[in-house]
C-alpha positions as CSV (number, residue, x, y, z in Angstrom):
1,X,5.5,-5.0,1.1
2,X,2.8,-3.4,3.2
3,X,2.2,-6.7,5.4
4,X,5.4,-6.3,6.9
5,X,4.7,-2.5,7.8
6,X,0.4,-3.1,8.6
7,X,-0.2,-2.7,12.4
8,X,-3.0,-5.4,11.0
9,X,-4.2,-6.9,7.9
10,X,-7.0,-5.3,6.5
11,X,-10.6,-7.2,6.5
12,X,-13.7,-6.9,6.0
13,X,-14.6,-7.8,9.7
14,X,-12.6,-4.7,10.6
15,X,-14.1,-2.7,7.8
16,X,-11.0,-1.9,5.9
17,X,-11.4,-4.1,3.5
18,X,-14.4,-3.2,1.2
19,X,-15.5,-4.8,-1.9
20,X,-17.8,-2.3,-3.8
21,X,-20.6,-3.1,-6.2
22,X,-19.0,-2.4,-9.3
23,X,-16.5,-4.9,-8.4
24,X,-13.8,-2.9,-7.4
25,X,-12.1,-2.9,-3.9
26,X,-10.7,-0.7,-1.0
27,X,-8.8,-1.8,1.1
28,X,-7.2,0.6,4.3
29,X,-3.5,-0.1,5.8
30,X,-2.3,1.3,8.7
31,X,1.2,1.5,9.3
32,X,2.9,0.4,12.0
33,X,3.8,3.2,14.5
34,X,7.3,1.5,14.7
35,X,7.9,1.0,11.4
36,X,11.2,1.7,10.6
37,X,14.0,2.5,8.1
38,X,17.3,1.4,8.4
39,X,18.6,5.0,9.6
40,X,16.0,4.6,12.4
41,X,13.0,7.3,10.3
42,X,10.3,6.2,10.5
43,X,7.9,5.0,7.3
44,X,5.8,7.4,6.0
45,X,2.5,7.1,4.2
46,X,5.0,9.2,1.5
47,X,7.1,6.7,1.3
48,X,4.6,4.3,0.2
49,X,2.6,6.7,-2.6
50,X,6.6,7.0,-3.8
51,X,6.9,3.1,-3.9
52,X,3.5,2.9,-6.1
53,X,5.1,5.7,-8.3
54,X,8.1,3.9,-8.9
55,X,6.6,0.5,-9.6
56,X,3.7,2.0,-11.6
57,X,6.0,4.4,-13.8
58,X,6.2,2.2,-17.5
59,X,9.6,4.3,-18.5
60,X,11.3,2.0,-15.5
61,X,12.2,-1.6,-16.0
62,X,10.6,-3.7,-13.0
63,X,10.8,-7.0,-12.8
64,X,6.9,-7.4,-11.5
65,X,4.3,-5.1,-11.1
66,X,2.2,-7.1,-8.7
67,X,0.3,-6.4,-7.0
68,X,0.5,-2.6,-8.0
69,X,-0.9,-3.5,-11.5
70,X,-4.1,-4.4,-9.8
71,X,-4.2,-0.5,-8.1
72,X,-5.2,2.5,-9.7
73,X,-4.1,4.8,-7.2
74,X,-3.0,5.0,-3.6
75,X,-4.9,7.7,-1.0
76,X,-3.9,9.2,2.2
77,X,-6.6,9.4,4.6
């Protein structure tokens, strides 16, 4: 989902893509300042923490839970 919406993929080049030494990872996305809905509003960084809910929340049935099975939680910075 978020590739389409990234103004870049993160990396570890850039710095937004950090593995730590417990193993664990952060990664960064930016949206896209022209990342739109259909009604022309724009995506917001709540619109993605709502997405995580939804596909994290066990009491729903989802098809897959990749790769939000692999997150533990989503931060806005």
């Amino acid at each position: 989902m978020l590739a389409n919406l990234a103004a870049e993929i993160p990396s570890q080049e850039n710095g937004t893509w950090v593995v730590n030494p417990d193993g664990t990872m952060r990664t960064t996305w930016t949206i896209r300042p022209n990342a739109l809905w259909h009604d022309g509003r724009p995506v917001t960084t709540a619109d993605i923490q709502l997405a995580f809910r939804i596909y994290t929340d066990p009491g729903l049935q989802i098809g897959s839970r990749q790769p939000e099975s692999y997150m533990d939680r989503i931060e806005v910075v």
